[in-house]
KOLROKOL-540446 format. One record per residue (C-alpha): residue number from 1; residue in three letters; x, y, z. Coordinates in steps of 0.001 Angstrom, whole numbers. Layout:
BEGIN
<NUM; ALA; <X; Y; Z>>,
...
END
This chain:
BEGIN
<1; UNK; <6853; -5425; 18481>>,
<2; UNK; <4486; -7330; 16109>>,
<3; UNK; <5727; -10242; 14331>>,
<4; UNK; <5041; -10580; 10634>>,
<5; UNK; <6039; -12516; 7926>>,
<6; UNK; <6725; -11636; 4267>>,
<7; UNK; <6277; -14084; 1906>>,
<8; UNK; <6665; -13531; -1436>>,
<9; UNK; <3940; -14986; -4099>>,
<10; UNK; <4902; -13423; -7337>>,
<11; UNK; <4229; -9473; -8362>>,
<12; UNK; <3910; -8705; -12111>>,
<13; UNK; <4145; -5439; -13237>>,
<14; UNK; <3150; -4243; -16165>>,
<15; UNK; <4833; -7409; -17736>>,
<16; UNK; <8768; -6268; -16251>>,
<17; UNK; <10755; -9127; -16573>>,
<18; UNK; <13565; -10082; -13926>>,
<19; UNK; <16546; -9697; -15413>>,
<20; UNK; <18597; -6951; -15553>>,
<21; UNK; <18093; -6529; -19539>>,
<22; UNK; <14756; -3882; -18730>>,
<23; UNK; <14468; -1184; -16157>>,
<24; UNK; <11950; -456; -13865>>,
<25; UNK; <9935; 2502; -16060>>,
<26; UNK; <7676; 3268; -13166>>,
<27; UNK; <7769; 6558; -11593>>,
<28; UNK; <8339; 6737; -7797>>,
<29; UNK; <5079; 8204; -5706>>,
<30; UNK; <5783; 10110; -2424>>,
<31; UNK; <4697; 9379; 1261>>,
<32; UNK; <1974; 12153; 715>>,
<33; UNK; <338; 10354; -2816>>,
<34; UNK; <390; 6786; -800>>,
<35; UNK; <-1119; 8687; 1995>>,
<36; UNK; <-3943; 10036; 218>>,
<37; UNK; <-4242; 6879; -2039>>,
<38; UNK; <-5247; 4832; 1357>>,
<39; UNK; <-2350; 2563; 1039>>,
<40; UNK; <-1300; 1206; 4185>>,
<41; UNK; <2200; 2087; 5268>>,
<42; UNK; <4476; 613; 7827>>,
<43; UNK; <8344; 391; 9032>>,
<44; UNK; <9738; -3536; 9322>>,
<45; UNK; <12673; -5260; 10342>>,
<46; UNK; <14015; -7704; 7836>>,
<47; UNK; <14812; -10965; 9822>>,
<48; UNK; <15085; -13562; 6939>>,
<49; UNK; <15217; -14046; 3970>>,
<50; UNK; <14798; -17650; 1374>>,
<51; UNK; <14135; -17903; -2601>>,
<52; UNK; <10782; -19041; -2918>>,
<53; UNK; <10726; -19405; -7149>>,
<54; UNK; <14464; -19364; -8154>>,
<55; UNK; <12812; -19687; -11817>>,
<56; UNK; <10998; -16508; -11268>>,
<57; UNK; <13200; -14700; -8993>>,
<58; UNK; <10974; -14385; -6073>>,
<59; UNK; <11256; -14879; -2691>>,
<60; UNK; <10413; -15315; 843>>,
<61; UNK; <10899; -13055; 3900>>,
<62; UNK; <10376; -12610; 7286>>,
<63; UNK; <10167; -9236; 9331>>,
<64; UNK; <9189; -7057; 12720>>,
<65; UNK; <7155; -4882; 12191>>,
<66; UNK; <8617; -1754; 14137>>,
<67; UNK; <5695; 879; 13421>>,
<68; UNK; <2755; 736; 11506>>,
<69; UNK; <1778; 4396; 10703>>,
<70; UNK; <-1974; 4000; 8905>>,
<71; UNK; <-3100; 1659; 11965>>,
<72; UNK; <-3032; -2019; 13410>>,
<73; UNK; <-1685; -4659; 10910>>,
<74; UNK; <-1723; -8385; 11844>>,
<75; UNK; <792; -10306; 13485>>,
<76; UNK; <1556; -12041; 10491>>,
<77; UNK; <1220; -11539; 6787>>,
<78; UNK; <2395; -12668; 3649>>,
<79; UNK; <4061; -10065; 769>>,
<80; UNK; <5010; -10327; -2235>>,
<81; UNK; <8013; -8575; -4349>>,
<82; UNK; <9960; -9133; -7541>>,
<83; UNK; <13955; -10623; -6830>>,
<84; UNK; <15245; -7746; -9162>>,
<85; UNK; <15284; -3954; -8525>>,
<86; UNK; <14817; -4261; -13031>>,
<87; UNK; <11375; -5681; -12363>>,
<88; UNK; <10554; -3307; -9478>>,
<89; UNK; <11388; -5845; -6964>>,
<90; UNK; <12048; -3958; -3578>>,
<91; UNK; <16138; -4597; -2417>>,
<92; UNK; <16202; -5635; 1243>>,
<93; UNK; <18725; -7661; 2992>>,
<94; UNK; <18372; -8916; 6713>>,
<95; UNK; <18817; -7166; 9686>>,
<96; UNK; <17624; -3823; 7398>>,
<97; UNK; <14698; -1987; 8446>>,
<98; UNK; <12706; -684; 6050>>,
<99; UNK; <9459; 1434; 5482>>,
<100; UNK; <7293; 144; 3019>>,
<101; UNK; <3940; 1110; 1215>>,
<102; UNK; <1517; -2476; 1587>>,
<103; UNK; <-1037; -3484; -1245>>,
<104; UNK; <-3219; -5680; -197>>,
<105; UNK; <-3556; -8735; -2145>>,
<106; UNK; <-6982; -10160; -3017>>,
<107; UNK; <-10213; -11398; -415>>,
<108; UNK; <-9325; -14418; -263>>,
<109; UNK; <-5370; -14048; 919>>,
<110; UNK; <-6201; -11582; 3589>>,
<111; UNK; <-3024; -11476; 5436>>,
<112; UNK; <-1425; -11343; 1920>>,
<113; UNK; <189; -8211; 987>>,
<114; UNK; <2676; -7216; -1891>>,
<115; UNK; <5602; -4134; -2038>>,
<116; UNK; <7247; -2716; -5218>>,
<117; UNK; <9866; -332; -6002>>,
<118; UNK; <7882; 2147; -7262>>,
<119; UNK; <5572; 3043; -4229>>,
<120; UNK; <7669; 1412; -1351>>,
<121; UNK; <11047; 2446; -1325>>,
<122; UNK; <10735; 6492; -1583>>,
<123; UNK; <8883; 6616; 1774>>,
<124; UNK; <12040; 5560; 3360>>,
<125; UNK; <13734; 9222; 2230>>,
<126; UNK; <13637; 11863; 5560>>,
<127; UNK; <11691; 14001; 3677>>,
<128; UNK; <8608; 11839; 3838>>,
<129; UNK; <8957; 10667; 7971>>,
<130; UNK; <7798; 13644; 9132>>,
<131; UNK; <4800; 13192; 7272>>,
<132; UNK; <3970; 9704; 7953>>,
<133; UNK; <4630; 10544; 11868>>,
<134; UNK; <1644; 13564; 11679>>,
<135; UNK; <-523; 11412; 9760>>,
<136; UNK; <-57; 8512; 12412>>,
<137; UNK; <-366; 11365; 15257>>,
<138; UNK; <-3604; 12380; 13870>>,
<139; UNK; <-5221; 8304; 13441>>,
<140; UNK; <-4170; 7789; 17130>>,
<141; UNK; <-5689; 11451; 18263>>,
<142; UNK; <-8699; 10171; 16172>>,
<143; UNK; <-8875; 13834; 14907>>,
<144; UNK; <-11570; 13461; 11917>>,
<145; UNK; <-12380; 10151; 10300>>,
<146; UNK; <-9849; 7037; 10225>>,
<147; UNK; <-10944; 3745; 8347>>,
<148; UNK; <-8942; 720; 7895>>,
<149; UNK; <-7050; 1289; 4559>>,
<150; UNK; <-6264; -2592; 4170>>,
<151; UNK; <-10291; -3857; 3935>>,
<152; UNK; <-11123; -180; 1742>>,
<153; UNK; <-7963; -1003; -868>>,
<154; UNK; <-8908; -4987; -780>>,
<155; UNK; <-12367; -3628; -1954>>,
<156; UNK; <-10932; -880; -4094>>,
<157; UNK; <-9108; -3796; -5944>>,
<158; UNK; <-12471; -5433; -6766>>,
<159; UNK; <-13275; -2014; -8617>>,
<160; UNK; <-16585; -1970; -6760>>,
<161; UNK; <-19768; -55; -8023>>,
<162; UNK; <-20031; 3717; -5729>>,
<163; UNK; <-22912; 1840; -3764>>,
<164; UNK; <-20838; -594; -2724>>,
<165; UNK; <-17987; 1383; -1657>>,
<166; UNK; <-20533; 4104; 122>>,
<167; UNK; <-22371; 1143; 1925>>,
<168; UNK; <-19020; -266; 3285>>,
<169; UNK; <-17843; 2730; 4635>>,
<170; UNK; <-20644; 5075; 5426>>,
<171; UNK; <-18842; 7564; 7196>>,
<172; UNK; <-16496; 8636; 4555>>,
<173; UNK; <-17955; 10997; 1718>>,
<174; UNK; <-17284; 9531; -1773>>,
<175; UNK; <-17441; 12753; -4289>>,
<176; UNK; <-17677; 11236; -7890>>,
<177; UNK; <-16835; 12342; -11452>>,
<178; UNK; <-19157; 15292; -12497>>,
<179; UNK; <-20435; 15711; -8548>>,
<180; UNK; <-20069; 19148; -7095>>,
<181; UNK; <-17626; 19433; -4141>>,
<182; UNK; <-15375; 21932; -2196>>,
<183; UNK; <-11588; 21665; -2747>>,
<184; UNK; <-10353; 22449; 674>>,
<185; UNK; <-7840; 20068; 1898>>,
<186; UNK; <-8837; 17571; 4561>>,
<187; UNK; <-6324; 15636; 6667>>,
<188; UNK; <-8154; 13059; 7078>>,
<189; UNK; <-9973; 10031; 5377>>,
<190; UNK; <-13805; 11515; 5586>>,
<191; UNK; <-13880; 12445; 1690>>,
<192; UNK; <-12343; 9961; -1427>>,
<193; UNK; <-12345; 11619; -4587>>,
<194; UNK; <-12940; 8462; -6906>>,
<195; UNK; <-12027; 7334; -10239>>,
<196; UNK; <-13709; 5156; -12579>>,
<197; UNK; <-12825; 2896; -15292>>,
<198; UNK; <-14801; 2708; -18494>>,
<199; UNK; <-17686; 558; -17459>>,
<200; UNK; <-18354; 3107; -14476>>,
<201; UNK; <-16812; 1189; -11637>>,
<202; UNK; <-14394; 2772; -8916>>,
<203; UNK; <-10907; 1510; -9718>>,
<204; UNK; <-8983; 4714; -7846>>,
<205; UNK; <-8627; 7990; -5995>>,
<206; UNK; <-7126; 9941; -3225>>,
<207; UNK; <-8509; 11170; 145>>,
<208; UNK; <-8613; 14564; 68>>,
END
């Protein structure tokens, strides 16, 4: 069992603030969308937990990480979350175990990581475990293409130009806007159906 530790550096979204005054207004995603997304997704053991910014309402945890079901993740990481459930902050007390969509925080924190309420908490539902168990299955089979989702969403944060996303991973197919593809569903990571942003850069997708 991997040791890794969560510490929390401050997660604004879409300008929330912490206090109970505003609700979180962002719509839940399912194991399937985070899947697809490339979002790396793993079940941990809360061991600790400290206030990091008692102005802000963040704070610091520590964790085991009890299964990691989109590949290896490092012994120890940092992540960051909101202290209130009304600014998306994820709820999580110790000795809970918890499974938890990971966004990789930027290049140059690269064992930092940050969770939210919107994307991390529905995967925990038993709907979505037998799908992150066949997805998992399928990586450690090696059935089809497997890539390592935290280095392709720390570039995909960058919103990187096509070339540069095609010339760091070569062996997935990126179909973009306008480019002629077929539909049928893979279960795998060999084809990312981007999306750009207005100046033509890759900000998005899903595998598919």
């Amino acid at each position: 069992m991997k040791r890794i530790a969560l510490i929390v550096v401050g997660l604004a979204l879409g300008g929330l603030a912490t206090t109970a005054a505003h609700a979180c207004s962002c719509l839940p995603a399912t194991a399937e969308d985070m899947l697809r997304q490339g979002y790396p997704v793993a079940n941990v053991l809360v061991t600790g937990i400290e206030v990091s910014n008692p102005e802000l309402g963040t704070l610091a945890l520590t964790a085991d990480v009890l299964q990691s079901f989109t590949g290896d993740m490092p012994d120890e990481v940092a992540i960051s979350t909101e202290g209130t459930t009304a600014a998306c902050g994820v709820p999580v007390a110790v000795g809970e175990a918890v499974t938890v969509v990971l966004h990789p925080m930027p290049e140059t924190e690269k064992e930092s990581y940050a969770i939210n309420l919107c994307t991390s908490m529905p995967v925990d539902d038993e709907a979505a475990l037998p799908v992150l168990e066949q997805f998992a299955d399928r990586r450690a089979a090696g059935e089809g293409v497997w890539i390592d989702v935290v280095a392709f969403q720390r570039l995909l944060a960058t919103h990187p130009h096509p070339d540069e996303l095609r010339g760091a991973f070569p062996e997935v197919l990126f179909v973009l806007p306008g480019e002629i593809a077929t539909r049928e569903f893979r279960y795998d990571q060999s084809r990312f159906f981007a999306q750009f942003d207005g100046s033509g850069l890759v900000y998005g997708g899903e595998f598919q």
